[in-house]
C-alpha positions in Angstrom: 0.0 0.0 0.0 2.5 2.5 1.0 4.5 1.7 -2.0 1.5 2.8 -4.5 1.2 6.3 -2.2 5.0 6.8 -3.0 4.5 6.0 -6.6 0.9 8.1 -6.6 2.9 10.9 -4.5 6.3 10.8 -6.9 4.2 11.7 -10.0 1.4 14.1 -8.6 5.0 15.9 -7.6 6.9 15.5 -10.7 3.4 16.6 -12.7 3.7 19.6 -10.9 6.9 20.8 -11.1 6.7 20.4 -14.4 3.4 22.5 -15.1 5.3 25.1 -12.8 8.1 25.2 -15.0 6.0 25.3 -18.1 3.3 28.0 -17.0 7.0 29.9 -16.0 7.8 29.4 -19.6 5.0 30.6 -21.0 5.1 33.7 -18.9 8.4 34.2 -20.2 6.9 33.8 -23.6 4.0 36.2 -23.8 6.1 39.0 -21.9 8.7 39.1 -25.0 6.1 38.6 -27.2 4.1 41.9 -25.9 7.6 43.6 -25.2 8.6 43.3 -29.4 5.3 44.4 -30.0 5.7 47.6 -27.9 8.8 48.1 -29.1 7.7 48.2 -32.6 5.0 50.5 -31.9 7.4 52.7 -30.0 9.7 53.0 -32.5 7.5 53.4 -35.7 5.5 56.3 -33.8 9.4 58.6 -34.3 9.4 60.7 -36.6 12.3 59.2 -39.8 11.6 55.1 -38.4 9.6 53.2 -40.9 9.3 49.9 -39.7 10.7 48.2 -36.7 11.8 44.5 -35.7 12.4 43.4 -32.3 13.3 40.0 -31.1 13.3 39.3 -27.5 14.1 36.1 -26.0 13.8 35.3 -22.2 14.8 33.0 -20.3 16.5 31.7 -17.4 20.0 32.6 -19.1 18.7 35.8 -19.2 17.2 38.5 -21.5 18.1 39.0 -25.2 16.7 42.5 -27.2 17.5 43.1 -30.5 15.9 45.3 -32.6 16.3 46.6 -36.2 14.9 49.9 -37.4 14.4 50.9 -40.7 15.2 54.8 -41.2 13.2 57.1 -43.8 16.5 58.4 -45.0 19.9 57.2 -46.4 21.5 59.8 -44.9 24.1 58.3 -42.2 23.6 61.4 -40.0 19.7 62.2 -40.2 19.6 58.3 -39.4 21.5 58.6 -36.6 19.1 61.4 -35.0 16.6 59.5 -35.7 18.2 56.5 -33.4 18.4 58.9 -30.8 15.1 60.1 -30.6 14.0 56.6 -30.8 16.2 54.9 -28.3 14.4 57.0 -25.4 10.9 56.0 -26.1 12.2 52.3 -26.7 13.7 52.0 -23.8 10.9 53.1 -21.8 9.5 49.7 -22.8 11.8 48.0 -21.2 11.6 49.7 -18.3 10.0 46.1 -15.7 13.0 44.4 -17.8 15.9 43.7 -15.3 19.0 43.4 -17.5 20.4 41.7 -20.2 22.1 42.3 -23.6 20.3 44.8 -25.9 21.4 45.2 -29.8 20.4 48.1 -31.7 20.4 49.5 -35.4 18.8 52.2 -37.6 19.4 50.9 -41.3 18.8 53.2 -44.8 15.4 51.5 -47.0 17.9 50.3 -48.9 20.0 48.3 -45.9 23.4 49.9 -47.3 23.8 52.6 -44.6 24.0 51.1 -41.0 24.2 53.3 -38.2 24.2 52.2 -34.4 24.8 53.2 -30.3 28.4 53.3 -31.1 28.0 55.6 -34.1 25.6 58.4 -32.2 28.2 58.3 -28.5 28.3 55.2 -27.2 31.3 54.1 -26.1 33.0 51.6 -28.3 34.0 48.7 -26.5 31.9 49.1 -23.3 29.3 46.1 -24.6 25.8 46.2 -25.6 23.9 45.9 -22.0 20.5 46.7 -21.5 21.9 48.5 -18.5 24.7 50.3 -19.9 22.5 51.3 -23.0 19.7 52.9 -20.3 22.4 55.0 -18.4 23.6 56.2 -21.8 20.6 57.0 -23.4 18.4 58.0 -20.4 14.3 57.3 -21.1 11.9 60.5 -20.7 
């Protein structure tokens, strides 16, 4: 008898932990989900961005953002105002986010002019942190 409890016991806890860890990845899924889409709708609503994609990927290695913008202009420096008035509102998104690394770019229509953090006073070399990005380019 106690030997079918144990065995009962052992799965009701193993089903368990696993729906825990699988509701926790869902979670995880729908928050980046609804975080690109923000993101997108950020960025597109500034003035030179026409299109946007972000990818986000969560997890318990941590958080991954990257998003590409598409400028208005092939014009390496109005692109790069353009990055700066969108990396404020962007960020602002990701404001509940606690970390992570975060890749940026503004590209030309034409994807022959590329111009990122780096390129508008970033410092080179410092990495692409979600952190280090937010204390450079402060959110309103």
């Amino acid at each position: 008898m106690s030997r079918i409890l144990r065995s009962v016991a052992g799965a009701t806890i193993a089903g368990l932990l696993t729906l825990s860890l699988t509701s926790c990845g869902l979670d995880q899924t729908a928050q980046a989900d609804k975080l690109e889409t923000e993101m997108e709708e950020a960025a597109t609503s500034v003035s030179g961005v026409q299109s946007a994609n972000a990818h986000v990927n969560m997890n318990t290695s941590g958080n991954f953002i990257n998003i590409k913008l598409v400028g208005t202009s092939g014009d390496d420096d109005v692109l790069g105002e353009s990055l700066k008035e969108a990396l404020p509102v962007i960020l602002e998104k990701t404001k509940d986010v606690d970390g992570g690394t975060f890749s940026i770019s503004i590209f030309s229509p034409d994807d022959t002019i590329q111009v990122g953090p780096s390129d508008i006073g970033y410092p080179a070399g410092t990495g692409d942190t979600l952190n280090g990005i937010r204390k450079h380019f402060p959110s309103e």
